[in-house]
Biopython code that builds the backbone (N, CA, C, O; Angstrom):
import numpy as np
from Bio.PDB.StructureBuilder import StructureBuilder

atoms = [
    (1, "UNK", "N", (15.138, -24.782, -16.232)),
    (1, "UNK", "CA", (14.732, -23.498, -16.748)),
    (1, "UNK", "C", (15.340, -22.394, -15.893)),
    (1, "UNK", "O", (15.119, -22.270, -14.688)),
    (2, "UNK", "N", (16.226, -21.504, -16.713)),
    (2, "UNK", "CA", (16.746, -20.610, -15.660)),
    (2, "UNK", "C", (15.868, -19.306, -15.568)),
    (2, "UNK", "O", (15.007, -19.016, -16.399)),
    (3, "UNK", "N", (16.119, -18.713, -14.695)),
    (3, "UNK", "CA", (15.019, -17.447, -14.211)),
    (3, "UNK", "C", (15.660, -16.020, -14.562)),
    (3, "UNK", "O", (16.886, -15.950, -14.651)),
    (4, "UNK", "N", (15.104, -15.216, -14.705)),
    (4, "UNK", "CA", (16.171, -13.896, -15.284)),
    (4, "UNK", "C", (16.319, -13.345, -14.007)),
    (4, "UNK", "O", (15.572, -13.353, -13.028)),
    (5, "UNK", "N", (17.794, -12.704, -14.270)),
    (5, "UNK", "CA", (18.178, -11.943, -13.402)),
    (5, "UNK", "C", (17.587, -10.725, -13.073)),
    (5, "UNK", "O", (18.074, -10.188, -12.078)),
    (6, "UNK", "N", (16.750, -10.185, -13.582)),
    (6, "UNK", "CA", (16.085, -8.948, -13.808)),
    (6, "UNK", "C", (14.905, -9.379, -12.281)),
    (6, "UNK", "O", (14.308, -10.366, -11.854)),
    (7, "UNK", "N", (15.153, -7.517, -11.808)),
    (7, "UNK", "CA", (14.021, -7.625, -10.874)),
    (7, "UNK", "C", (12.999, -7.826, -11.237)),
    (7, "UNK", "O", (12.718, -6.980, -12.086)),
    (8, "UNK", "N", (12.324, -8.411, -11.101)),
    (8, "UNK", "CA", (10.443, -8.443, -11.706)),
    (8, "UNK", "C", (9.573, -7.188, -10.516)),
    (8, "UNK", "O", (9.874, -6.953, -9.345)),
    (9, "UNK", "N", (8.624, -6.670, -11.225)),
    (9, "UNK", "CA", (8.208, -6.249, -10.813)),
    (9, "UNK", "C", (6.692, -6.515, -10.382)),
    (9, "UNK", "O", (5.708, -6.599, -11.117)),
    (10, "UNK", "N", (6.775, -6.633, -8.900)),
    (10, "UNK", "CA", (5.698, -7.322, -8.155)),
    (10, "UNK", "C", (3.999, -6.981, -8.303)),
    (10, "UNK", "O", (3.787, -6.507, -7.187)),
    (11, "UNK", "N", (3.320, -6.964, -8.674)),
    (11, "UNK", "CA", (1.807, -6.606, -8.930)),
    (11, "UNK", "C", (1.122, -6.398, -7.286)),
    (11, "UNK", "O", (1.156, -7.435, -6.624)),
    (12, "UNK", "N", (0.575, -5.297, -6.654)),
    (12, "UNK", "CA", (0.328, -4.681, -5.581)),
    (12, "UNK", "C", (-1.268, -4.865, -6.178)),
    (12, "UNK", "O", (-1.779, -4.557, -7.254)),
    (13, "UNK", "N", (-1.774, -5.490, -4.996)),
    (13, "UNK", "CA", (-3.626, -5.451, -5.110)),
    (13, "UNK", "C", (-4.231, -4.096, -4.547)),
    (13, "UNK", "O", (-3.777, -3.531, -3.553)),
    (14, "UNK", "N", (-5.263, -3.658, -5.265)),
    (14, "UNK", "CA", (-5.819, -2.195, -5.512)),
    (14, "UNK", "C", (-6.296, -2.023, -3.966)),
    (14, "UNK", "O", (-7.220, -2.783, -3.676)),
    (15, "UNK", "N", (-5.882, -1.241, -2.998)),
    (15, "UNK", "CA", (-6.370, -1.069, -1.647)),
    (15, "UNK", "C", (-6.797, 0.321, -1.315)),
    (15, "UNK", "O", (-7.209, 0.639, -0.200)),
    (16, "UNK", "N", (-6.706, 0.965, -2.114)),
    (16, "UNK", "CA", (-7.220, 2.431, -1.906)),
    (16, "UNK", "C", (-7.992, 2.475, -2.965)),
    (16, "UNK", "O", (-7.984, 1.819, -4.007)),
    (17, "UNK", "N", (-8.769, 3.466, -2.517)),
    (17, "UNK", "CA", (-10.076, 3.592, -3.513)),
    (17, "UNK", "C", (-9.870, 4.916, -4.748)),
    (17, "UNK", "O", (-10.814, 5.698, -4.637)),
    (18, "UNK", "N", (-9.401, 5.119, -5.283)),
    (18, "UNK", "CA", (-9.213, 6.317, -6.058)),
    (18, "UNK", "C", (-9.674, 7.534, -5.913)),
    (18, "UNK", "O", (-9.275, 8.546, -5.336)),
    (19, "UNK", "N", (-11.293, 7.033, -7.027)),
    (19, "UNK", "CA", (-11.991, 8.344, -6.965)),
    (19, "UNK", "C", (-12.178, 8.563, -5.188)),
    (19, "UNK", "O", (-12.525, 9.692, -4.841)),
    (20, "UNK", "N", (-12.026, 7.840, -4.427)),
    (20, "UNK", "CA", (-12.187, 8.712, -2.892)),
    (20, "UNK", "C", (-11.034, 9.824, -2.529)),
    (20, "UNK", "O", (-11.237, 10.863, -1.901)),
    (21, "UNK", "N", (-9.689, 9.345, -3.103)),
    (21, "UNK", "CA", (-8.581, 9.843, -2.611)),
    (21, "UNK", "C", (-8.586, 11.137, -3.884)),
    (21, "UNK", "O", (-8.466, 12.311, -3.534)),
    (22, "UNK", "N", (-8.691, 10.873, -4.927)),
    (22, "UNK", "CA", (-9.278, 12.285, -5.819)),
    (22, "UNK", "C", (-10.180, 13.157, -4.742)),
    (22, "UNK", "O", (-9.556, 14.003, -4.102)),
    (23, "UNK", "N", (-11.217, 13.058, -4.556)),
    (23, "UNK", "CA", (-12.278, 13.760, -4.035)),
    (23, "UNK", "C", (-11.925, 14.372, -2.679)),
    (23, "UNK", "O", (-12.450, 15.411, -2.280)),
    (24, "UNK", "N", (-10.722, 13.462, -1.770)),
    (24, "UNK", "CA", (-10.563, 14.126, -0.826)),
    (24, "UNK", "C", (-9.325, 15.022, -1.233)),
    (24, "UNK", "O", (-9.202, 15.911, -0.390)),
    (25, "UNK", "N", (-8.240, 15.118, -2.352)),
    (25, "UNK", "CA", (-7.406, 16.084, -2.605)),
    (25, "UNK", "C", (-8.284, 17.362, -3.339)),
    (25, "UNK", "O", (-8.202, 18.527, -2.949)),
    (26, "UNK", "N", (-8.998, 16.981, -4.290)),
    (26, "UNK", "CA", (-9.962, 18.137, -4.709)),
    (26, "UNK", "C", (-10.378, 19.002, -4.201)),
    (26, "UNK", "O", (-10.148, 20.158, -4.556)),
    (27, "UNK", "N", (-11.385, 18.555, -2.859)),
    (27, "UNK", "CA", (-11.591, 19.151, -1.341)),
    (27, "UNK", "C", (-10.926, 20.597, -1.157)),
    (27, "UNK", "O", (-11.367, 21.743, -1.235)),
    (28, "UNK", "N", (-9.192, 19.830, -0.775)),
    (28, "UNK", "CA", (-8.302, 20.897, -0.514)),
    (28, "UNK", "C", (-7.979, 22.133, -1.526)),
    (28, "UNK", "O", (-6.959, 22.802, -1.361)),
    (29, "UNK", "N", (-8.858, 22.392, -2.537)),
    (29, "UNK", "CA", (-8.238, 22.877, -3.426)),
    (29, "UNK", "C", (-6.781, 22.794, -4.396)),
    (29, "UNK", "O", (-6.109, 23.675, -4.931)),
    (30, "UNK", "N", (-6.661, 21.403, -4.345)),
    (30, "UNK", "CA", (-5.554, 21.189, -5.112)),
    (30, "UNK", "C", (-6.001, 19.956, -6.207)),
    (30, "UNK", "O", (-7.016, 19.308, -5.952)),
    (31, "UNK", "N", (-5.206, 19.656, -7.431)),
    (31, "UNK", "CA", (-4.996, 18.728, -8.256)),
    (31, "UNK", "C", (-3.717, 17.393, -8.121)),
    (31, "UNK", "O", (-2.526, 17.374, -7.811)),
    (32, "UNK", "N", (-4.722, 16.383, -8.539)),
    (32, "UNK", "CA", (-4.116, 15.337, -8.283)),
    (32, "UNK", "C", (-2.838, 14.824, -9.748)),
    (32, "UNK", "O", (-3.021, 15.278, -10.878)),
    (33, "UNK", "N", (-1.822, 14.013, -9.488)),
    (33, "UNK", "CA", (-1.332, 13.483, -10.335)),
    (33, "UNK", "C", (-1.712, 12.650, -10.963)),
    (33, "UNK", "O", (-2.908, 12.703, -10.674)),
    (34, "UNK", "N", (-1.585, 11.628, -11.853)),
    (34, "UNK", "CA", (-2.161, 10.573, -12.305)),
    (34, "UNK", "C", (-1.568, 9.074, -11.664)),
    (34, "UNK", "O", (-2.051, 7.951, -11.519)),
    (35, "UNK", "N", (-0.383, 9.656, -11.401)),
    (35, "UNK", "CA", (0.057, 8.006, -10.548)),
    (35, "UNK", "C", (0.533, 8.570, -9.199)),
    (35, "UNK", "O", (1.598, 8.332, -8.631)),
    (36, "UNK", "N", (-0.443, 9.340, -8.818)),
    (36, "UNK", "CA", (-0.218, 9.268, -7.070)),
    (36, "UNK", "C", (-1.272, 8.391, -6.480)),
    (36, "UNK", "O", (-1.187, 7.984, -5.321)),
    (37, "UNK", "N", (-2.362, 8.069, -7.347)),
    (37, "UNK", "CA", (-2.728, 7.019, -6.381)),
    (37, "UNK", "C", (-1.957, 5.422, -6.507)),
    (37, "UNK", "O", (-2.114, 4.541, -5.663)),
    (38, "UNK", "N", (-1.407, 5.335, -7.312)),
    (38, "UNK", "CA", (-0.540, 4.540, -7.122)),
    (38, "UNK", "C", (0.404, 3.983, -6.407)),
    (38, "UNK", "O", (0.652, 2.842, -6.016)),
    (39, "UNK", "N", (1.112, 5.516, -6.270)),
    (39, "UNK", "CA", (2.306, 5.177, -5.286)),
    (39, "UNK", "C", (1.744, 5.396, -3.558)),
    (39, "UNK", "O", (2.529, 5.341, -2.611)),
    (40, "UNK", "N", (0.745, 5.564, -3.460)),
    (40, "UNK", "CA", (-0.269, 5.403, -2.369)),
    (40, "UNK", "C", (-0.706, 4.656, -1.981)),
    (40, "UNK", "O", (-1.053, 4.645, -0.800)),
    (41, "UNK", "N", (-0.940, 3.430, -3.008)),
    (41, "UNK", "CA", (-1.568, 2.063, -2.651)),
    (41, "UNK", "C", (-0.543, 1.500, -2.721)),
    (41, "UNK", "O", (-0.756, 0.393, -2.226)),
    (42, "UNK", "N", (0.913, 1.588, -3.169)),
    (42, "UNK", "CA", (2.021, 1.104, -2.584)),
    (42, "UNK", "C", (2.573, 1.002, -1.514)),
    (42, "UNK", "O", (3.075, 0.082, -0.868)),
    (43, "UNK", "N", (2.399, 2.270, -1.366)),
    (43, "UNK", "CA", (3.283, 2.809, 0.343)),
    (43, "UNK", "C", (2.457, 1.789, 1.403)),
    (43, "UNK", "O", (2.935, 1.100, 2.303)),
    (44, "UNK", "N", (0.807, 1.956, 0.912)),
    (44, "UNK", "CA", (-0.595, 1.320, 2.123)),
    (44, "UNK", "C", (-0.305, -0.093, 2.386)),
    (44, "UNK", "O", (-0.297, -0.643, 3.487)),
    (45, "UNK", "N", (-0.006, -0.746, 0.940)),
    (45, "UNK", "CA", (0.512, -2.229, 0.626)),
    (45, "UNK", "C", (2.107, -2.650, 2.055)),
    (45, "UNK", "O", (2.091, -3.485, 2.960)),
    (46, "UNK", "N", (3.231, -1.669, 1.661)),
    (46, "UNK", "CA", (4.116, -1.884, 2.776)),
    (46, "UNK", "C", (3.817, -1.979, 3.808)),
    (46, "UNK", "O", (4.157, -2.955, 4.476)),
    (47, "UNK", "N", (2.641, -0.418, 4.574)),
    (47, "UNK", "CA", (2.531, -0.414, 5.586)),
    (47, "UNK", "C", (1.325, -1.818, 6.363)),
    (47, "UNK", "O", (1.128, -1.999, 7.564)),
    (48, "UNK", "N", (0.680, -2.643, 5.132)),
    (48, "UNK", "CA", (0.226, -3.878, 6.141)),
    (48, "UNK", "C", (1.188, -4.635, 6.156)),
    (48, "UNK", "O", (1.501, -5.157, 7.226)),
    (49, "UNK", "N", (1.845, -4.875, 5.105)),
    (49, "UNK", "CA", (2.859, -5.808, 5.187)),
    (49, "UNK", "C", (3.822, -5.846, 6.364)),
    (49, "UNK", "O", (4.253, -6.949, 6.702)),
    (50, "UNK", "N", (4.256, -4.607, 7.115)),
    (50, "UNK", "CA", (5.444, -4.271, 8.536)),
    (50, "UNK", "C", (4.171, -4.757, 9.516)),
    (50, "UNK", "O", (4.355, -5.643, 10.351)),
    (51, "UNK", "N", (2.682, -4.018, 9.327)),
    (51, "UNK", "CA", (1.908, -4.916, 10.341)),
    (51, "UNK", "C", (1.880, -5.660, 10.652)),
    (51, "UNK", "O", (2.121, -5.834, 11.847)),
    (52, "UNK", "N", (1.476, -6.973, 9.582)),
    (52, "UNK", "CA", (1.321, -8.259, 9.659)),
    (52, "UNK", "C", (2.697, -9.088, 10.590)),
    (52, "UNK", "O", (2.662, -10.025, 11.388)),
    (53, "UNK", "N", (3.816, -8.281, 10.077)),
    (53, "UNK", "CA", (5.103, -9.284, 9.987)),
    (53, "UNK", "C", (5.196, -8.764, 12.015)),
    (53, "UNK", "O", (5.597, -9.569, 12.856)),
    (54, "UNK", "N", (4.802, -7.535, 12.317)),
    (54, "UNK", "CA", (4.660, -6.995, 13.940)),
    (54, "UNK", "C", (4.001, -7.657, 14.481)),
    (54, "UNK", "O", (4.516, -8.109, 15.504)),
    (55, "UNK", "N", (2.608, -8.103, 14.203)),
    (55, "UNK", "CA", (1.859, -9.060, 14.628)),
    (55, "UNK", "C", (2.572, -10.363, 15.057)),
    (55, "UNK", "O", (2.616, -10.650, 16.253)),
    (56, "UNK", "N", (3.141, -11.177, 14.105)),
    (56, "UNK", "CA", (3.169, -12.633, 13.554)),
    (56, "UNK", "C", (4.780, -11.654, 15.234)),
    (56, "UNK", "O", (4.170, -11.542, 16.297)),
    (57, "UNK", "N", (5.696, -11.344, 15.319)),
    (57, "UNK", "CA", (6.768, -11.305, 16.086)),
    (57, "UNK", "C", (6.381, -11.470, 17.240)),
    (57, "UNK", "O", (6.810, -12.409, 17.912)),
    (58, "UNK", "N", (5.196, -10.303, 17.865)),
    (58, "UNK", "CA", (4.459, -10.545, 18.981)),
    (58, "UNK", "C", (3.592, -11.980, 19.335)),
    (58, "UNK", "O", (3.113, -12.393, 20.391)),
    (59, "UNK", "N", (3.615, -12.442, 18.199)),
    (59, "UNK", "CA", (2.791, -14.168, 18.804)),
    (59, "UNK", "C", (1.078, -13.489, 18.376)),
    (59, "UNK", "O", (0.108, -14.072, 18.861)),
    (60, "UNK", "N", (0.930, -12.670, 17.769)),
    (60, "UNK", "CA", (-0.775, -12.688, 17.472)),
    (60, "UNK", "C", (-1.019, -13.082, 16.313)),
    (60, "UNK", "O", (-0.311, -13.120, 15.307)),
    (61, "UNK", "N", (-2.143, -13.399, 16.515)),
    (61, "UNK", "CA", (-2.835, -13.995, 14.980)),
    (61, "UNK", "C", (-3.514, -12.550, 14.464)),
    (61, "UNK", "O", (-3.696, -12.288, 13.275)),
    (62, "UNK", "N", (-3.772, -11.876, 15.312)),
    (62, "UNK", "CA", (-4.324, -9.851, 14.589)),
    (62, "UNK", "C", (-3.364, -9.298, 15.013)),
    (62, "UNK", "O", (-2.414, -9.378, 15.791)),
    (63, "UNK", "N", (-4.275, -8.213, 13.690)),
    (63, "UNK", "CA", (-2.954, -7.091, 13.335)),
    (63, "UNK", "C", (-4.164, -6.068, 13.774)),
    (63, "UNK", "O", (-5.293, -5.894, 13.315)),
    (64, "UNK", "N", (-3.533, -5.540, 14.725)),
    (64, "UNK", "CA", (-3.960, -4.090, 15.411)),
    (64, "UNK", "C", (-3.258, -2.667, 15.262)),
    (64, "UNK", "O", (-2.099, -2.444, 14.912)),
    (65, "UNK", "N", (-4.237, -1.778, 15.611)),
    (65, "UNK", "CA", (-3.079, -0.289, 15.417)),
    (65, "UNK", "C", (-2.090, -0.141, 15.353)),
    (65, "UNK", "O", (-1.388, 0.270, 14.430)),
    (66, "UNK", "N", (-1.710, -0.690, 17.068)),
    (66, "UNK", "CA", (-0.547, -0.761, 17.348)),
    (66, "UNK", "C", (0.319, -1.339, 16.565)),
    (66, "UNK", "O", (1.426, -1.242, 17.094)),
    (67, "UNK", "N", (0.353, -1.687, 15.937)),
    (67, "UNK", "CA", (1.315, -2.467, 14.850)),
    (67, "UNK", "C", (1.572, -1.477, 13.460)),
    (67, "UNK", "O", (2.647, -1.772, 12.936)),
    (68, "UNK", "N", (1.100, -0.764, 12.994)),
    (68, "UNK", "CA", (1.110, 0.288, 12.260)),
    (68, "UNK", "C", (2.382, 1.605, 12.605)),
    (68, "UNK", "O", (2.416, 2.625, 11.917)),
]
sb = StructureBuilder()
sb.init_structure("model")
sb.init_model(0)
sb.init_chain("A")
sb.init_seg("    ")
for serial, (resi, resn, name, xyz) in enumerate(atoms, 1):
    if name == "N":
        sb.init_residue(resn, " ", resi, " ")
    sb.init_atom(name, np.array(xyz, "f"), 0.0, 1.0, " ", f" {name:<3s}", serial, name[0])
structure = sb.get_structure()
């Protein structure tokens, strides 16, 4: 079975909370987009992912600040 050449696009698990990240842009007096929390829980998704992989280089089994 051959596989398509086409990038697939990867499914990112929900790590930010929405209505929180609404409520704290609201706050500021400003309006939110509809897929900025999206690309927010993307960016959050990378940034454990460089953690984890900082961790696992240093020899730890945790991922601390410092790794962020």
């Amino acid at each position: 079975m051959e596989e398509s050449m086409a990038k697939k696009e990867v499914e990112v698990p929900v790590l930010v909370v929405a209505s929180k990240v609404k409520e704290r842009i609201k706050s500021a007096d400003v309006r939110m987009s509809g897929d900025f929390t999206d690309e927010l829980n993307a960016r959050v998704d990378v940034m454990i992912g460089e953690a984890i992989e900082r961790a696992k280089g240093n020899k730890r089994g945790t991922v601390k600040p410092c790794d962020l």
